[in-house]
KEVEX-43924 format. One line per field, with one value per residue (C-alpha): residue in three letters; x, y, z. Coordinates in nm, 3 decimals. Layout:
<atoms>
midren <- (Ala|...)
c1 <- (X|...)
c2 <- (Y|...)
c3 <- (Z|...)
</atoms>
This chain:
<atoms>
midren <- (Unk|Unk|Unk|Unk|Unk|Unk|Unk|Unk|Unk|Unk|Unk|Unk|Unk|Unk|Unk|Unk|Unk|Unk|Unk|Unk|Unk|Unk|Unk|Unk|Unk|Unk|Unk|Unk|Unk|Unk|Unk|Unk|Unk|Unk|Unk|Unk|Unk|Unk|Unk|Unk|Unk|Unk|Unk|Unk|Unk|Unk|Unk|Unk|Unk|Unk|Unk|Unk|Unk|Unk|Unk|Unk|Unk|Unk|Unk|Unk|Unk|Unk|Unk|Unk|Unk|Unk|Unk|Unk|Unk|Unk|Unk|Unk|Unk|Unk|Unk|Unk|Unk|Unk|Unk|Unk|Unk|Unk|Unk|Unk|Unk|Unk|Unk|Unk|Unk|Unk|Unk|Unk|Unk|Unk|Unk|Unk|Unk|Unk|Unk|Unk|Unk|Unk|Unk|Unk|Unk|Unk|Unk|Unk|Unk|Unk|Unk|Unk|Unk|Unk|Unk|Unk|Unk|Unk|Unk|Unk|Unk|Unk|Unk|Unk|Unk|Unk|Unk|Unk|Unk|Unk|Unk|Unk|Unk|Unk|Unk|Unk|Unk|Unk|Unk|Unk|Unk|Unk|Unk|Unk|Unk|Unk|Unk|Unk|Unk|Unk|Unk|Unk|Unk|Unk|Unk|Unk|Unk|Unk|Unk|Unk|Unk|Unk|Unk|Unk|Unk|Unk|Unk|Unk|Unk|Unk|Unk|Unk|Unk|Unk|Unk|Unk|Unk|Unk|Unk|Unk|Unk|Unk|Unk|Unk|Unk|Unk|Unk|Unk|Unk|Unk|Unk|Unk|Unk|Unk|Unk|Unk|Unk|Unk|Unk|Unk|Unk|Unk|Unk|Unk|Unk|Unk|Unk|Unk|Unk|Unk|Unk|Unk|Unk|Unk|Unk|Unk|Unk|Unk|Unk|Unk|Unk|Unk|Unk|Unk|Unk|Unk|Unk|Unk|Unk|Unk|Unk|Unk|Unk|Unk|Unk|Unk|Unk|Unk|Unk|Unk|Unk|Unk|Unk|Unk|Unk|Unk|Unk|Unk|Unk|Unk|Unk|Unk|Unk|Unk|Unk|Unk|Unk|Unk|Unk|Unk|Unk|Unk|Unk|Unk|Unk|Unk|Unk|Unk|Unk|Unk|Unk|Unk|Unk|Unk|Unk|Unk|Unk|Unk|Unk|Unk|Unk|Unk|Unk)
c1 <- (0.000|0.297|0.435|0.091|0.048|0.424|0.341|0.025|0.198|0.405|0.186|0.032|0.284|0.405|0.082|0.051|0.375|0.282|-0.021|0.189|0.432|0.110|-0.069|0.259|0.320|-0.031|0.008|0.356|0.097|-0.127|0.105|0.305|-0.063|-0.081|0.248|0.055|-0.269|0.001|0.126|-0.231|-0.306|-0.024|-0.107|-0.481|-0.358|-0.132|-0.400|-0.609|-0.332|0.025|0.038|0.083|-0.060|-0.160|-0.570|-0.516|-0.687|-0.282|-0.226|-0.519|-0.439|-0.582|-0.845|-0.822|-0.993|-1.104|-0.927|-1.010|-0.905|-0.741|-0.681|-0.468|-0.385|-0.125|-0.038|0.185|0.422|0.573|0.988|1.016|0.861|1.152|1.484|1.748|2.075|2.214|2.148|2.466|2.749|2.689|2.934|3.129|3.165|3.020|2.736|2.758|2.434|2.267|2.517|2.376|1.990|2.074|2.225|1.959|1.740|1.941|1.931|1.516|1.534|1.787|2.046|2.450|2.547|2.849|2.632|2.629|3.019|2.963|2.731|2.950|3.270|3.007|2.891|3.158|3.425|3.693|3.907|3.957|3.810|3.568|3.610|3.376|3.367|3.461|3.666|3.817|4.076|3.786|3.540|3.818|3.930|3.572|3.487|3.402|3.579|3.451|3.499|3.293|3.053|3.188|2.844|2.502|2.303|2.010|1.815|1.782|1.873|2.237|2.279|2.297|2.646|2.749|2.931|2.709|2.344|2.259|1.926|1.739|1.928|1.762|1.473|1.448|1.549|1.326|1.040|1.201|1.495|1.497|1.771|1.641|1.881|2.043|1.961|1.598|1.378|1.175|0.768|0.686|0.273|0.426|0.693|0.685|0.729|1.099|1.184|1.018|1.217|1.516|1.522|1.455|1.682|1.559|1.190|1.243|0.956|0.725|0.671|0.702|0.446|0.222|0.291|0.214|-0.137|-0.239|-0.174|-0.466|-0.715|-0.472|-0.202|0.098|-0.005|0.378|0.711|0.632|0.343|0.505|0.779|0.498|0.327|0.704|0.727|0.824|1.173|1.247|1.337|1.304|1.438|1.166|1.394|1.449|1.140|0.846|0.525|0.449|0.660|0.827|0.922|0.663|0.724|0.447|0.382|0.142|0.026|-0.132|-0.257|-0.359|-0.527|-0.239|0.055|0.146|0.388|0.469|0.577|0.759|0.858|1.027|0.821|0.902|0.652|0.719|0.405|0.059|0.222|0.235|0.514|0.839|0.977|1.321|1.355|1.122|1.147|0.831|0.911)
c2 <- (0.000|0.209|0.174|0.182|0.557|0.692|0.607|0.794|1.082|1.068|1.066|1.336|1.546|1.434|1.533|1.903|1.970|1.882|2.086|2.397|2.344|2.286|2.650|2.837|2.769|2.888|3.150|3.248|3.170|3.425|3.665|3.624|3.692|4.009|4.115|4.095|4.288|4.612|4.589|4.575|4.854|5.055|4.997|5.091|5.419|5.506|5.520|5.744|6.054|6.129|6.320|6.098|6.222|6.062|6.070|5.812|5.430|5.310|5.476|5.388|5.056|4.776|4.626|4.278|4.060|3.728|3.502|3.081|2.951|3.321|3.660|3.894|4.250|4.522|4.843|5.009|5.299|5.538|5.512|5.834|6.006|5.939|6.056|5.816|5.729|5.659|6.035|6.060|5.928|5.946|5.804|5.692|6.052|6.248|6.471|6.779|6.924|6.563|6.508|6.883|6.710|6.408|6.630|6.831|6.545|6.389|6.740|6.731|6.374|6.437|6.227|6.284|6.472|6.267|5.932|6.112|6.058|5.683|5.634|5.795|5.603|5.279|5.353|5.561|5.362|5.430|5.421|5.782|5.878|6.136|6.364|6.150|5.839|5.442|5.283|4.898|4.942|5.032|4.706|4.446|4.552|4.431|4.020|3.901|4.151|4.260|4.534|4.862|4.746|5.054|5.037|5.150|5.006|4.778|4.783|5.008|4.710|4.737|5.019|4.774|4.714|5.067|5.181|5.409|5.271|5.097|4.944|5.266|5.504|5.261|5.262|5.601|5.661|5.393|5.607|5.874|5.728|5.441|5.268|5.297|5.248|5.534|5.897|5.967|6.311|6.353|6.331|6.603|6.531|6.233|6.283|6.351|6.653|6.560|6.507|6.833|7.057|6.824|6.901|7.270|7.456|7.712|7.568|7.417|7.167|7.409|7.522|7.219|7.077|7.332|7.240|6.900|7.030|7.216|6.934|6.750|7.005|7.095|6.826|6.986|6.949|7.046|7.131|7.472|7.474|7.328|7.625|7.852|7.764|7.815|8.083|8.384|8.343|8.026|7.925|7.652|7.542|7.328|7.056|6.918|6.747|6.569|6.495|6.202|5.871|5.540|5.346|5.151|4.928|4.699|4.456|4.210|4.018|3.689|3.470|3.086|2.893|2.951|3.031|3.332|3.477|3.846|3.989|4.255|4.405|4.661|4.752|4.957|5.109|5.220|5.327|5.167|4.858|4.612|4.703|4.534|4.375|4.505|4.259|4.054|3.878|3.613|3.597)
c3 <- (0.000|0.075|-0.250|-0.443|-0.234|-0.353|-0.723|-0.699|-0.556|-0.822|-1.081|-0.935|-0.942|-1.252|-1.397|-1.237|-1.362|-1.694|-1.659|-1.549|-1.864|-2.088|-1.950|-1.964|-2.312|-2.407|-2.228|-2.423|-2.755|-2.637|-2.542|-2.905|-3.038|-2.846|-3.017|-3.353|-3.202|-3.132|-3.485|-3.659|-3.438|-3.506|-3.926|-3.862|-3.707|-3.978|-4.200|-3.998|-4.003|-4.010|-3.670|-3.335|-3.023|-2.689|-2.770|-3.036|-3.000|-2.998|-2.675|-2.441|-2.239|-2.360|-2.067|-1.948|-2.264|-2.170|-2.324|-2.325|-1.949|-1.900|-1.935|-2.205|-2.178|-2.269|-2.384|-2.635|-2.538|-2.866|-2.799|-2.955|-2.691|-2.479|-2.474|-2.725|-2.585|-2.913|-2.976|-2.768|-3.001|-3.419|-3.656|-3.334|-3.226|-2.926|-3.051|-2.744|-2.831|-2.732|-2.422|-2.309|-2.353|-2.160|-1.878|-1.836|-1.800|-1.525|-1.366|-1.354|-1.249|-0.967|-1.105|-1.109|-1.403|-1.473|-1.546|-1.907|-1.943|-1.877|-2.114|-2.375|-2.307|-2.349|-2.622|-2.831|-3.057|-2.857|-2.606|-2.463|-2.160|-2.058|-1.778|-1.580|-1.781|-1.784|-2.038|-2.079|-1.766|-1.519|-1.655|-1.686|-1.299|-1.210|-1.133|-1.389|-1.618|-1.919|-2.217|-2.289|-2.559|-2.802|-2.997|-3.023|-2.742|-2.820|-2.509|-2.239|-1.991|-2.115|-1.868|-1.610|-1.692|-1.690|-1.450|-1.211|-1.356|-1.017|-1.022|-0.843|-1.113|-1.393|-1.257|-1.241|-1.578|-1.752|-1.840|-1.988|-2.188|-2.455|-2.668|-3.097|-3.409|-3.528|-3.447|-3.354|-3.293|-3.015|-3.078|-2.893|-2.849|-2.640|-2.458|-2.073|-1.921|-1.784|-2.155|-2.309|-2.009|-2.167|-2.540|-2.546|-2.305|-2.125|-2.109|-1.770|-1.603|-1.522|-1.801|-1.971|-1.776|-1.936|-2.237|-2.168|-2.017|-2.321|-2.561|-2.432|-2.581|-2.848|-2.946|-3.160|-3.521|-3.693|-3.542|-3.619|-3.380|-3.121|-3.154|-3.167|-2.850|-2.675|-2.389|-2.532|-2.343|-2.516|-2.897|-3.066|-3.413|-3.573|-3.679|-3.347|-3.312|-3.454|-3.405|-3.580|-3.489|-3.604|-3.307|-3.067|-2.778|-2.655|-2.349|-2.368|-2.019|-2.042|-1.788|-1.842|-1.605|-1.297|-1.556|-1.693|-1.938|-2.096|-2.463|-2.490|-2.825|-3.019|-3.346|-3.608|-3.830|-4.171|-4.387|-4.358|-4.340|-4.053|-3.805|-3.850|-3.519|-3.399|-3.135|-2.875|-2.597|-2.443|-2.061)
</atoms>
């Protein structure tokens, strides 16, 4: 009977387990379809206009949808609305007028100054340093060492290996910076207030914040509006921003029976077209 008992147990298990395995990986399924919802979204609204602002279908969050056994939601969040890190080095070479937009962007958020250099020195194609920067002596000193990547960065999660980007300073970065290919504007009927006060010097948060305000009864419908709506202190050149944008990242929650699982991805839309995916990852 002893015996008999153990087996059962066993097969018990055995069979929860598999049940576990079974939900997850519909729940990766769903989550992978969720992926494709964003991108058929994202074509639909291209369609509709060539301006993109906040009170667009694309940017409400989608409510829980029932799905069979489970649940699926998500949301989509435009990239270019957020400040680009690759902004910081072109052609291998430090662009200043970008480094000043990043520092004044870790000055609203209350963040060392000097966190700028390091991302320079890990991104730029050499070996120099800057005044406050980390080359190849200062990684390869750490255990395990490593080198400086001396490339564009791919995803914002990179920063964990830079020197300085402890997990509080990336957290309080995330929603204001992002990591896109090549050099990017800034959509300005999207972006936050910490990255409006960032881009235009001189605007500062306050007034930035009223910018942000008015947009929801009036979103920016050219650069040259935006510039026009500027305090009277502050100027603007029109081809800094945008107000229409390319780059998309969605997350997609989905819940099976007791597993779960979560898409994120990096889209890229080009036309009316369905979004091309940068990269993706099903957790």
């Amino acid at each position: 009977p002893i015996a008999a008992i153990g087996i059962m147990v066993s097969q018990s298990t055995w069979t929860r387990r598999y049940e576990l395995q079974a939900q997850h990986k519909q729940a990766q399924m769903v989550a992978e379809a969720g992926i494709d919802w964003s991108r058929a979204v994202l074509s639909d609204d291209a369609k509709t206009g060539s301006v993109d602002h906040l009170g667009e279908p694309w940017a409400i969050r989608l409510p829980s949808m029932p799905v069979e056994n489970g649940k699926l939601e998500g949301f989509l969040e435009d990239e270019q609305g957020k400040f680009n890190l690759n902004n910081l080095v072109k052609d291998g070479m430090v662009d200043p007028a970008e480094v000043k937009k990043f520092r004044r962007l870790l000055f609203v958020l209350g963040l060392p100054l000097a966190l700028s250099d390091k991302v320079v020195d890990w991104i730029d194609a050499d070996g120099e340093l800057q005044p406050a920067g980390a080359e190849d002596g200062y990684y390869l000193a750490r255990q395990p060492p490593y080198l400086a990547a001396n490339r564009a960065l791919t995803d914002i999660g990179e920063l964990g290996q830079v020197d300085g980007f402890n997990q509080s300073v990336r957290a309080r970065l995330a929603p204001f910076v992002t990591a896109l290919p090549g050099a990017t504007l800034v959509n300005v009927n999207t972006a936050s207030p910490e990255v409006l006060a960032a881009i235009v010097d001189g605007l500062g948060l306050d007034g930035a914040r009223t910018l942000a305000a008015a947009r929801k009864t009036a979103y920016f419908r050219d650069p040259a509006d935006f510039v026009a709506r500027l305090p009277g202190s502050v100027s603007g050149e029109n081809e800094n921003v945008v107000v229409n944008s390319t780059y998309f990242l969605t997350t997609i929650n989905a819940e099976i029976g007791e597993a779960s699982a979560k898409g994120i991805a990096l889209l890229a839309r080009q036309g009316t077209g369905w979004p091309r995916i940068l990269w993706r990852k099903t957790l």
